[in-house]
C-alpha positions in Angstrom: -53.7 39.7 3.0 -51.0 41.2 5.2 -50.8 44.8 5.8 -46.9 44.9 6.6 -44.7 42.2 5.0 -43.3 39.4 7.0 -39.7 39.7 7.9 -37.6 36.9 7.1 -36.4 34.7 10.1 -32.6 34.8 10.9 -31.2 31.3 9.4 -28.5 29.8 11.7 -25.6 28.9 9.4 -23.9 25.6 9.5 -22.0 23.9 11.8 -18.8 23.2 10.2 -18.6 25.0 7.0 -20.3 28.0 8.5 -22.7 28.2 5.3 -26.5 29.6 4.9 -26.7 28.1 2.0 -25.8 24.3 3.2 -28.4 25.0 6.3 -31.1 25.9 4.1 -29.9 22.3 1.7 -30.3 20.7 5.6 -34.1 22.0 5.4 -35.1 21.1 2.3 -33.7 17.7 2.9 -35.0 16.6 6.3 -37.9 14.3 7.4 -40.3 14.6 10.2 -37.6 16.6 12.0 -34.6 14.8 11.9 -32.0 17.8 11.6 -29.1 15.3 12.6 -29.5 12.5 10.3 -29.7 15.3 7.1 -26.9 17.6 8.5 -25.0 14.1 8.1 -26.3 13.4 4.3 -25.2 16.9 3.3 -21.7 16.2 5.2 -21.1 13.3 3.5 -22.1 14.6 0.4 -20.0 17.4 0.5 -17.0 15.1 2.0 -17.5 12.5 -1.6 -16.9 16.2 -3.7 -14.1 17.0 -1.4 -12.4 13.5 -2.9 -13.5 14.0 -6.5 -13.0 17.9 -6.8 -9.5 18.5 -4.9 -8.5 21.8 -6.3 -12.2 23.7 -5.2 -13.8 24.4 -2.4 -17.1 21.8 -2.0 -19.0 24.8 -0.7 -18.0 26.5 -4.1 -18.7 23.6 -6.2 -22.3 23.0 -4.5 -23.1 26.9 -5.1 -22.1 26.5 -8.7 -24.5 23.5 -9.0 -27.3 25.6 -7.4 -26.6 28.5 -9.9 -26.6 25.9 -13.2 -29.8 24.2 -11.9 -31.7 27.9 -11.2 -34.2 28.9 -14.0 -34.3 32.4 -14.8 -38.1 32.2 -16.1 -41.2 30.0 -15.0 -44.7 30.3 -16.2 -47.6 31.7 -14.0 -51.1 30.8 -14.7 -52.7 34.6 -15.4 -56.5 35.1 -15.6 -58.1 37.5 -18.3 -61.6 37.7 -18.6 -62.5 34.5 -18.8 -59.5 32.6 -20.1 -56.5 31.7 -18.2 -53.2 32.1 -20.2 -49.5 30.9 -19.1 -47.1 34.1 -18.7 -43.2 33.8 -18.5 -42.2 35.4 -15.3 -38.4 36.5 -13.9 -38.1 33.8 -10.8 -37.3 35.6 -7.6 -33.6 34.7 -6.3 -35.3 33.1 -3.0 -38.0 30.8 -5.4 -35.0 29.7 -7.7 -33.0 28.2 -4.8 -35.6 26.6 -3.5 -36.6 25.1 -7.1 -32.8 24.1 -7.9 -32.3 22.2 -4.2 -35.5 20.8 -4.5 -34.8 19.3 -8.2 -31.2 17.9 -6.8 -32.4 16.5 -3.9 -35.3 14.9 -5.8 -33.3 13.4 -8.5 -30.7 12.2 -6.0 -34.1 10.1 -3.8 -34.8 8.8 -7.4 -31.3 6.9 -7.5 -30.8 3.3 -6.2 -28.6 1.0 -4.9 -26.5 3.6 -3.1 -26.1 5.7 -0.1 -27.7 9.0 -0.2 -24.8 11.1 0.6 -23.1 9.8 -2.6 -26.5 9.7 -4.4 -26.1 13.4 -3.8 -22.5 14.0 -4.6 -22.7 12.4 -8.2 -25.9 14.9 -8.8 -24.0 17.6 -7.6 -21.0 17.4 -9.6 -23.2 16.4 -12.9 -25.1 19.9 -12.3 -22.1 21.2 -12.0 -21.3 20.0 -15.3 -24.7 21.2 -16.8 -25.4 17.2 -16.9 -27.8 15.0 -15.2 -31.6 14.7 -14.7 
């Protein structure tokens, strides 16, 4: 175990909407390395909301799907003497992120027949409807 805790590497935000959040949806998506061809996933993505959702800002609407798709509790495997129970837990902000991206971008892989950037829109805009898978 670590005697100090690890600090937290500085995340460089996004290109063009100048976002942590959409560079750390640019990790989560990417394969083997290729930065460029996610960056132009999430762009796209956020370009289909940008016709569907005229009045808001994508970067607002994406952050509201994030929030809906968060859980507040997970359960943790805890052992007691010789049993192992499930307790609730709080989720930490970072952990819920992660989760929430993760479920969206999964979902949005599961979808056929179309592009990804617009497999990602549509999953976007249904969590921001409290909808979808």
């Amino acid at each position: 175990m670590r005697r100090k805790k690890k600090e937290k590497r500085e995340l460089v935000l996004d290109a063009i909407y100048d976002s942590s959040l959409i560079s750390k949806l640019t990790n989560h998506l990417m394969f083997s390395g290729k930065k460029s061809t996610a960056q132009k996933i999430i762009w796209g993505a956020l370009e289909e909301i940008k016709k569907v959702k005229k009045t808001e800002s994508p970067v607002e609407v994406l952050e509201s799907a994030i929030k809906n798709v968060t859980p507040m509790v997970e359960i943790r495997p805890r052992r007691i003497g010789g049993a192992t129970y499930q307790v609730p837990r709080e989720v930490q902000p970072d952990r819920g992120f992660s989760l929430a991206s993760r479920w969206l971008i999964s979902a949005a892989r599961a979808k056929k027949g179309k592009p990804m950037a617009k497999k990602l829109a549509e999953e976007i805009l249904l969590a921001t409807k409290n909808e979808g898978a």
